[in-house]
DRENSEMI-414239 format. One record per residue: residue in three letters; x, y, z of N, C-alpha, C in turn. Coordinates in steps of 0.1 Angstrom, whole numbers, plus 5000, padded with zeros to 4 digits. Example, Ala and Ser with C-alpha at 12.3 -4.5 7.8 and 13.67 -1.06 7.14 Angstrom:
# residues 2
ALA 5132 4943 5078 5123 4955 5078 5132 4967 5078
SER 5128 4978 5071 5137 4989 5071 5129 5000 5079
END
This chain:
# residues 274
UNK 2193 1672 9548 2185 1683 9555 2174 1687 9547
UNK 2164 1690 9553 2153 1695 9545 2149 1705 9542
UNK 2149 1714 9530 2147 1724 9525 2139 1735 9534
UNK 2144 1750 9538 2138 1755 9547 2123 1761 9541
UNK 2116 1762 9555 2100 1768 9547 2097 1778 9550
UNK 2087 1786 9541 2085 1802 9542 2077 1801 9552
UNK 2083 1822 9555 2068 1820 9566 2059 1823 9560
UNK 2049 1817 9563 2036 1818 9559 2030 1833 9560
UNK 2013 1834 9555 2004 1843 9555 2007 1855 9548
UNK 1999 1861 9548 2003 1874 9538 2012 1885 9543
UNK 2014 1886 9558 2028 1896 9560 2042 1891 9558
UNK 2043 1876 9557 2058 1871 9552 2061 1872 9542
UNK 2051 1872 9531 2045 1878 9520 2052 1890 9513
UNK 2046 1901 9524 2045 1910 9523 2062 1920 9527
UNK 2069 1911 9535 2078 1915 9542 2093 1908 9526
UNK 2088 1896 9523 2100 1891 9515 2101 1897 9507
UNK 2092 1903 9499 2085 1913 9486 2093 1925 9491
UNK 2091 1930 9499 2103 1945 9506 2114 1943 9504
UNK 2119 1929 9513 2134 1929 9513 2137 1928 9497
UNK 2137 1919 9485 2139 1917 9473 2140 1929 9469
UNK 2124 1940 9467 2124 1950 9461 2138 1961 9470
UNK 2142 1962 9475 2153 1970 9488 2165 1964 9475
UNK 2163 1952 9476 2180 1947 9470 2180 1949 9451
UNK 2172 1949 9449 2170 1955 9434 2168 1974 9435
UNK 2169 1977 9443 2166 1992 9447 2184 1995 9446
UNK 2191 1989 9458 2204 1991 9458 2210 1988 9447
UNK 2211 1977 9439 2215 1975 9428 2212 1990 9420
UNK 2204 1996 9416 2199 2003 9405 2212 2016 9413
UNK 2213 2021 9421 2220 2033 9428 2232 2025 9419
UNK 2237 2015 9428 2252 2010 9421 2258 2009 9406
UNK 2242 2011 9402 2249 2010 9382 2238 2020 9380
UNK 2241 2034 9378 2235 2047 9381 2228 2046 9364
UNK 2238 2039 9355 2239 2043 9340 2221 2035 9337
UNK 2218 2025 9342 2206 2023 9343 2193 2033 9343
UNK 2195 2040 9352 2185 2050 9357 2186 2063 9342
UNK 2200 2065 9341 2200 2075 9335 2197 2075 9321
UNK 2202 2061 9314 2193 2060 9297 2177 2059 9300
UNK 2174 2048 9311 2160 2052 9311 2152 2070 9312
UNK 2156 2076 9315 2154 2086 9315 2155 2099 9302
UNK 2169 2092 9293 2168 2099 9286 2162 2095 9269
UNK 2157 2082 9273 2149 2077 9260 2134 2086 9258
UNK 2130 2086 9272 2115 2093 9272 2117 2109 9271
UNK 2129 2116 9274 2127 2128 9271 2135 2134 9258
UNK 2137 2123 9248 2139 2126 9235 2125 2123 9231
UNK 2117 2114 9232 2107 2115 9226 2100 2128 9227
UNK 2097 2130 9237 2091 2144 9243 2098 2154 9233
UNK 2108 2158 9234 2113 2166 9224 2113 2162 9206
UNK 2116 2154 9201 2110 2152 9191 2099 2154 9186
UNK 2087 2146 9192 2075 2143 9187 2071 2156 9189
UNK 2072 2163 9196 2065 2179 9203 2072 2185 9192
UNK 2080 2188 9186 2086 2196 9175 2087 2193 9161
UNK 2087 2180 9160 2088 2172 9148 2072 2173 9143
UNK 2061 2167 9146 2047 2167 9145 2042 2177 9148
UNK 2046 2186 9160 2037 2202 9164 2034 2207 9154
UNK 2023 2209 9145 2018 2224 9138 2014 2213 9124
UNK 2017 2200 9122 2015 2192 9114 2001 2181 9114
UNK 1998 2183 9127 1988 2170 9135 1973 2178 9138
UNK 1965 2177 9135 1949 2183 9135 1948 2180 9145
UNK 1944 2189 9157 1936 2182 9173 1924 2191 9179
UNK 1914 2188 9175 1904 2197 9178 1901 2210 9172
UNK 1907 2200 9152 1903 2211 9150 1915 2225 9142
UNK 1926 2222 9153 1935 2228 9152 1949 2222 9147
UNK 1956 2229 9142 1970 2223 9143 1981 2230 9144
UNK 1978 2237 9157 1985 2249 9168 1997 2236 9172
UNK 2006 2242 9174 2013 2234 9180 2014 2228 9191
UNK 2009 2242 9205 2008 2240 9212 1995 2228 9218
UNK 1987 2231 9209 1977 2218 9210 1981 2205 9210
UNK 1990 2200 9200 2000 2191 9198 2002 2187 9208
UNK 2009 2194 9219 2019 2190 9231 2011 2186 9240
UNK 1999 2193 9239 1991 2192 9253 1983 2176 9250
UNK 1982 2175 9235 1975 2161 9231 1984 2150 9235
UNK 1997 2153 9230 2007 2142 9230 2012 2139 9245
UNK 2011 2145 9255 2019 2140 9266 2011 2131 9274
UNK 2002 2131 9276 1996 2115 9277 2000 2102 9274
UNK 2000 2101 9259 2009 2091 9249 2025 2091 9257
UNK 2033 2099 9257 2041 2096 9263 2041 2093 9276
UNK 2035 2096 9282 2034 2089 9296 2033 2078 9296
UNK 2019 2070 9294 2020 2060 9290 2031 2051 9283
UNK 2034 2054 9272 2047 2052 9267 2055 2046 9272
UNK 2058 2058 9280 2072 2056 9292 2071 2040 9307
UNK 2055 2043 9308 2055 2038 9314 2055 2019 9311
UNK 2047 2020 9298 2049 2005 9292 2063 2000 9285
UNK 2071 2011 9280 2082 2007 9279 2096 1998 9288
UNK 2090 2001 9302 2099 2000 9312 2096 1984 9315
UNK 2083 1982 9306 2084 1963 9307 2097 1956 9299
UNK 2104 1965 9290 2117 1955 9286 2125 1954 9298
UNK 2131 1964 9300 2141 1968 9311 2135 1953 9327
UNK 2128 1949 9324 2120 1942 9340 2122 1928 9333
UNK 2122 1926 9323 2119 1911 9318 2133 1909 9314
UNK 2143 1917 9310 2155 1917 9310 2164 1916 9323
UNK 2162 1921 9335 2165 1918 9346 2163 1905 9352
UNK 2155 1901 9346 2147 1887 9357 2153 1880 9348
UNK 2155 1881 9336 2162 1869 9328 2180 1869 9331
UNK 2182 1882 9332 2198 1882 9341 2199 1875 9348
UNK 2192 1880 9359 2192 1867 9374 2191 1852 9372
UNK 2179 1849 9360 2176 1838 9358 2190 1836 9352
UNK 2198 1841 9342 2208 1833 9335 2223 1831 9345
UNK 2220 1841 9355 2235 1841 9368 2233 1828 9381
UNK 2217 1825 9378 2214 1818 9390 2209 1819 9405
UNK 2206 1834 9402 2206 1844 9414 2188 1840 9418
UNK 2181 1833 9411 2168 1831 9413 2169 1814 9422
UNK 2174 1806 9418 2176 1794 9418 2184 1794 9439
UNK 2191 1813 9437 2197 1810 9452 2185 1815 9462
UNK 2178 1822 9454 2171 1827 9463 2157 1813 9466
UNK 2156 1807 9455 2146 1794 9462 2153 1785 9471
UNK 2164 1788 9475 2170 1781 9487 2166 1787 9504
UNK 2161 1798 9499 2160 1807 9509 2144 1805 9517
UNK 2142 1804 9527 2128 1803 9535 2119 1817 9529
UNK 2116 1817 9517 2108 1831 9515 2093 1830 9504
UNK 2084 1835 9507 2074 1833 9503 2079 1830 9480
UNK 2072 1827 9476 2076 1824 9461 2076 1832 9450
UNK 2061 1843 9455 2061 1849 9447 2066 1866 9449
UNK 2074 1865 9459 2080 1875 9462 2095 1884 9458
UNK 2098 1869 9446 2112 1872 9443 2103 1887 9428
UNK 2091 1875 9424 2091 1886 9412 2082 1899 9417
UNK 2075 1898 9430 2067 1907 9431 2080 1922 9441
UNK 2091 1920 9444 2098 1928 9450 2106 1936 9439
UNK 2107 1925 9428 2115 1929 9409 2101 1938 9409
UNK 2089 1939 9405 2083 1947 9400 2082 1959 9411
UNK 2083 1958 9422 2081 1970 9426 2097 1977 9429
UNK 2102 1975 9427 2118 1981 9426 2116 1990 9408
UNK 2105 1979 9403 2114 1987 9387 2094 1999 9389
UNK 2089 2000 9395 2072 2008 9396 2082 2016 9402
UNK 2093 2020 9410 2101 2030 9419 2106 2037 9409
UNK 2114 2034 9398 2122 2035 9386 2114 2045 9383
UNK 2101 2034 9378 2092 2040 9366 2087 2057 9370
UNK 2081 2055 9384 2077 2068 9391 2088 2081 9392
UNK 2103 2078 9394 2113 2087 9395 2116 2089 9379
UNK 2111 2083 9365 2108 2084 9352 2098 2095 9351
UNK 2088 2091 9352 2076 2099 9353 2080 2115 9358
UNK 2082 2117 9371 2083 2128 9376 2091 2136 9364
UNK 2104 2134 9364 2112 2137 9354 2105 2145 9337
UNK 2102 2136 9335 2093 2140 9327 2087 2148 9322
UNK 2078 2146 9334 2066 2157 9341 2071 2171 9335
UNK 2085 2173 9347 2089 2189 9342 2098 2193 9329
UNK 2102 2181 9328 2106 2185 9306 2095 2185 9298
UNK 2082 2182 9301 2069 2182 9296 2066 2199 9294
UNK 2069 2203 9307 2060 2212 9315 2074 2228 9306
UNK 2082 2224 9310 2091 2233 9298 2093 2232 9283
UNK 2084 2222 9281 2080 2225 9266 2065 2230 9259
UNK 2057 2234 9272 2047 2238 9267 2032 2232 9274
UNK 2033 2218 9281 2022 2209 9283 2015 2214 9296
UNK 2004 2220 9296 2001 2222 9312 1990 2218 9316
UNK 1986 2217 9327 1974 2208 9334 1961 2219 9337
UNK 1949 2214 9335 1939 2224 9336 1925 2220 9345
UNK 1928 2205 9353 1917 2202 9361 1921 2202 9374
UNK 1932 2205 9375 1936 2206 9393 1945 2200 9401
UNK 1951 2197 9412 1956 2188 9419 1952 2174 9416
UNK 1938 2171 9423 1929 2157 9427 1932 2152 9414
UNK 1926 2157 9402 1925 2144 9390 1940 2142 9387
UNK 1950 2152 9386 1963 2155 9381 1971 2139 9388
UNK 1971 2138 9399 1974 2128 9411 1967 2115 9403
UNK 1952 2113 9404 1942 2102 9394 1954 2099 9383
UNK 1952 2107 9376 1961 2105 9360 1971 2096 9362
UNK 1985 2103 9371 1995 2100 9374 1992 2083 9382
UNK 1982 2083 9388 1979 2067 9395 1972 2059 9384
UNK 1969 2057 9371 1964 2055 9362 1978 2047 9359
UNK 1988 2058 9354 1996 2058 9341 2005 2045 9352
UNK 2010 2047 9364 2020 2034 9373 2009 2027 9374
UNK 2000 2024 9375 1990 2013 9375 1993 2005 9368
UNK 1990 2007 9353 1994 2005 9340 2007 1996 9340
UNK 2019 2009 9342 2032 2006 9344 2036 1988 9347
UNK 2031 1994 9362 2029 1980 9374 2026 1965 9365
UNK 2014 1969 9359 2007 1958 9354 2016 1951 9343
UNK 2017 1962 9332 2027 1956 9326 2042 1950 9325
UNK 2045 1954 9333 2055 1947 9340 2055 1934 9349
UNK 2046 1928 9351 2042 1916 9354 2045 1911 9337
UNK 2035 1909 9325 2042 1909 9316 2057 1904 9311
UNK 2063 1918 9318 2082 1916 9317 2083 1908 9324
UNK 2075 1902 9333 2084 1891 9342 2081 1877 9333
UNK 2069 1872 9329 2064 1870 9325 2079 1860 9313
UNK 2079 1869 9304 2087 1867 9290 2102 1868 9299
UNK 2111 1879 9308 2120 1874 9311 2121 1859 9319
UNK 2112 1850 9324 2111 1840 9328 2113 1831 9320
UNK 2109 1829 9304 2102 1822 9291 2112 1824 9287
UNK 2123 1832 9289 2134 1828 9276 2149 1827 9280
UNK 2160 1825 9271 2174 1820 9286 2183 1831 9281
UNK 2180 1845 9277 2194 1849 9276 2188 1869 9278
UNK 2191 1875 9289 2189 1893 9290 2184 1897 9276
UNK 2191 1895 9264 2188 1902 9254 2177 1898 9241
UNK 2173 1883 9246 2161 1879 9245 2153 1880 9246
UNK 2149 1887 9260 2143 1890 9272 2139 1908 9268
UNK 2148 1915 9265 2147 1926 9260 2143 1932 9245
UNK 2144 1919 9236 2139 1919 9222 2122 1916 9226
UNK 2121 1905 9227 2108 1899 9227 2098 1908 9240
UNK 2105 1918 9249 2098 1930 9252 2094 1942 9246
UNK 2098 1943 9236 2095 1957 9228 2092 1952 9212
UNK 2091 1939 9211 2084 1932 9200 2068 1937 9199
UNK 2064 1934 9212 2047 1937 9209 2044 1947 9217
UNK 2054 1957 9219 2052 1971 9227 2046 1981 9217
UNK 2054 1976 9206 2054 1987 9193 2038 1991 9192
UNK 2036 1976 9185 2020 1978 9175 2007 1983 9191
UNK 2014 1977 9202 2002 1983 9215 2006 1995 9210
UNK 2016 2003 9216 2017 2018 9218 2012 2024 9204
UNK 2014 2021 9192 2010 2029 9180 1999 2023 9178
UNK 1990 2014 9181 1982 2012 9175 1970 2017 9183
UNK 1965 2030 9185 1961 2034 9199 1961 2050 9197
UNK 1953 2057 9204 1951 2069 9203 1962 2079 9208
UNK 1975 2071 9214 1986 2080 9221 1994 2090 9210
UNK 1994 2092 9198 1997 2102 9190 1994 2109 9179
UNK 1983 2097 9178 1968 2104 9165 1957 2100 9171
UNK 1945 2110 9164 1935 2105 9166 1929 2097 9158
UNK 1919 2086 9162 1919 2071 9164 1906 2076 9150
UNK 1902 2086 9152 1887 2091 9138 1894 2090 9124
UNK 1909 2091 9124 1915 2089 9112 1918 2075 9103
UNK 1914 2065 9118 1919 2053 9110 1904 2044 9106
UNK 1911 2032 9093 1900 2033 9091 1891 2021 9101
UNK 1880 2016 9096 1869 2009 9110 1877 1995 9119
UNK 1877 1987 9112 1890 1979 9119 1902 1978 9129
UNK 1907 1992 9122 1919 1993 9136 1914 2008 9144
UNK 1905 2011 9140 1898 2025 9150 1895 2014 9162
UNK 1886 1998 9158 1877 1992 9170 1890 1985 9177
UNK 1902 1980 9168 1912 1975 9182 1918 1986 9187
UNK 1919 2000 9181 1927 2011 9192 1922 2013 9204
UNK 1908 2013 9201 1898 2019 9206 1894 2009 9222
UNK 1897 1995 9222 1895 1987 9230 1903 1983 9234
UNK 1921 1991 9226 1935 1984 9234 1932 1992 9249
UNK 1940 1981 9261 1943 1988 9273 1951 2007 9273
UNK 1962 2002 9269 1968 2014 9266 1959 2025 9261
UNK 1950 2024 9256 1943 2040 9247 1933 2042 9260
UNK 1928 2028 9265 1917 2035 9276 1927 2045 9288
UNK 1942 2044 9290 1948 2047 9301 1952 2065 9294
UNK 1955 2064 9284 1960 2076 9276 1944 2083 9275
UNK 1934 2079 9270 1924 2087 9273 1916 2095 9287
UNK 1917 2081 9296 1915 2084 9308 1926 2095 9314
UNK 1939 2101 9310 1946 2109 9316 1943 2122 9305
UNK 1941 2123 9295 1939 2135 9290 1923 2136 9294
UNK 1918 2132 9301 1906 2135 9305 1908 2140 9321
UNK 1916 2132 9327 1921 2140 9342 1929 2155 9341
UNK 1938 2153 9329 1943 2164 9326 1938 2174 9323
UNK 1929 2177 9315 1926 2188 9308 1929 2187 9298
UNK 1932 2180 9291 1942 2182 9276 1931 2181 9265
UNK 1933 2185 9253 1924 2186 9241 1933 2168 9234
UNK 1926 2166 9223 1918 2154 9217 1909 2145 9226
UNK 1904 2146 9237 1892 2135 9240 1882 2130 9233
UNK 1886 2117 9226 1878 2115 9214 1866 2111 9218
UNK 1855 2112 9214 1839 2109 9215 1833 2099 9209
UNK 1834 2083 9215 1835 2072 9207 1820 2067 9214
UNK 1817 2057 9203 1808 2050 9207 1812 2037 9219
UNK 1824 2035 9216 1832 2024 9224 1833 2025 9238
UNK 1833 2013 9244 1827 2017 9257 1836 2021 9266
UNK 1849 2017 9264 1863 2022 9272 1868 2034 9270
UNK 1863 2040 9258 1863 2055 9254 1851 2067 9262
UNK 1844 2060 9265 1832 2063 9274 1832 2068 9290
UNK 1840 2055 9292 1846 2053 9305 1861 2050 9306
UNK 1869 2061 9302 1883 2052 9306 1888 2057 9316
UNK 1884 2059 9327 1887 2060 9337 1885 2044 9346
UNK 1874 2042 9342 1869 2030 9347 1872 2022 9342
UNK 1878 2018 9327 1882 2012 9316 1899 2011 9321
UNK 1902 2019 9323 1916 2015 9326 1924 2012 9338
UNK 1912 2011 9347 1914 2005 9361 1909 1989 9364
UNK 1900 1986 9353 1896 1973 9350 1912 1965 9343
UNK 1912 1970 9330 1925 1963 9326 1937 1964 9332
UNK 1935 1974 9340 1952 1970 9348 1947 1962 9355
UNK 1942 1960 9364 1939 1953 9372 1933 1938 9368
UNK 1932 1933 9356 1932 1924 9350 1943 1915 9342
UNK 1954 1926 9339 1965 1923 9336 1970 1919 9346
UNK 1972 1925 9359 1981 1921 9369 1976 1905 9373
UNK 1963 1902 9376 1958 1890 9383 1965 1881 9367
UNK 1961 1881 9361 1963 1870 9350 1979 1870 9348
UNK 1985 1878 9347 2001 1875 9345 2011 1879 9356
UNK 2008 1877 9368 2011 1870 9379 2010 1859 9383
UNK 1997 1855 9381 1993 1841 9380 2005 1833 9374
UNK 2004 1837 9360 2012 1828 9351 2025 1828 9350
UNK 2027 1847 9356 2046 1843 9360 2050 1836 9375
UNK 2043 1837 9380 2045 1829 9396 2046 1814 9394
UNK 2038 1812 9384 2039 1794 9381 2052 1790 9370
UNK 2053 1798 9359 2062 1801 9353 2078 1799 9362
UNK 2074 1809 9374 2089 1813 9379 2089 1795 9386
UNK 2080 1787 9392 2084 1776 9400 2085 1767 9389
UNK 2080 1769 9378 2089 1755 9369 2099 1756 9364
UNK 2102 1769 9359 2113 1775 9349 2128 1775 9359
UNK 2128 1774 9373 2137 1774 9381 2135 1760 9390
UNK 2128 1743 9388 2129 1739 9394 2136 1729 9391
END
């Protein structure tokens, strides 16, 4: 018999990507404990870093505490939200190691919808993360001073981001044969992105070298671009052009990230499973 064929065009597309992301949705309800370490990893940091660093860190100047908080939650946002590429690449490598990928290429369904319904099941996560947050942020001190409109911007920045990088997690959990490989080799080069980048110092302290890669990593344009929707103090005033514009700057790189490592996990997923 001959292998069944998808349906075509972009609503079959669009329709298999639902159902996948639906069954990674249910899944997450059924093993609750998922949801709930993700959640409590990002609001230890929030608590730490806000109390540990507050009153020790120069921001404008100052080293109010309160300044601190309102600098730092950005950084965690972001944070939170690039973190959640282990948890994605570690899932896809589960499946990949139970076979659950290999059943679904039996199935009449567009190809790249096994990983594009995985990434929007874990953008659902990320966002019910986010929220969360938001108000353990907002009870420690962090408050917003440009409005509704940019507050919303910010917030669509930081899951942009998310999104993108999580392609990424598909990416490496495709590349390697065991969840916890998949989960190492995701937070391997999370570190030096996330710290190497304006999300908990300012970027004027380091010296010329790693000021020009902080200063042009994705990550710092998305953390600056939201303390600029926000209202928040350190907005650094760089000559660099994604510091200039990271609003614009960080809707390019996500959106660059996504085309290029989709690409490569979509091709990735039909060799690595054929």
């Amino acid at each position: 018999m001959p292998a069944p064929r998808a349906r075509g065009g972009i609503g079959g597309s669009v329709r298999d990507s639902l159902v996948v992301a639906k069954r990674n949705l249910i899944r997450m309800t059924r093993i609750p404990e998922m949801v709930i370490f993700g959640l409590i990893q990002p609001i230890m940091f929030v608590v730490l870093f806000s109390y540990v660093f507050g009153g020790s860190v120069n921001i404008g100047g100052t080293t109010d505490a309160g300044a601190y908080r309102e600098f730092l939650m950005a950084g965690i946002f972001a944070q939170t939200v690039t973190f959640a590429t282990a948890g994605a690449g570690a899932g896809i490598a589960d499946d990949m190691h139970k076979g659950l990928i290999d059943r679904f290429r039996s199935l009449p369904m567009a190809r790249g919808a096994v990983l594009t319904g995985r990434t929007l099941a874990d953008l659902v996560q990320t966002t019910l993360t986010v929220v969360v947050l938001a108000i353990v942020a907002l009870l420690v001190g962090w408050r917003i001073h440009n409005g509704l409109p940019k507050m919303v911007g910010a917030f669509a920045l930081l899951l942009l981001l998310g999104y993108a990088f999580s392609w990424i997690g598909a990416l490496i959990g495709l590349s390697v044969r065991t969840p916890e490989a998949a989960t190492s080799g995701g937070l391997i080069w999370l570190f030096p992105v996330t710290f190497v980048s304006n999300a908990f110092v300012n970027t004027s302290g380091m010296t010329a070298w790693l000021r020009h890669i902080a200063e042009w990593n994705p990550f710092s344009a998305t953390v600056q671009a939201c303390r600029t929707l926000f209202g928040n103090p350190g907005v650094v005033h760089s000559g660099a052009w994604p510091m200039q514009h990271p609003v614009w700057a960080s809707l390019l790189w996500s959106v660059l990230i996504i085309v290029v490592f989709r690409t490569l996990a979509v091709r990735k997923y039909r060799s690595a499973t054929a």
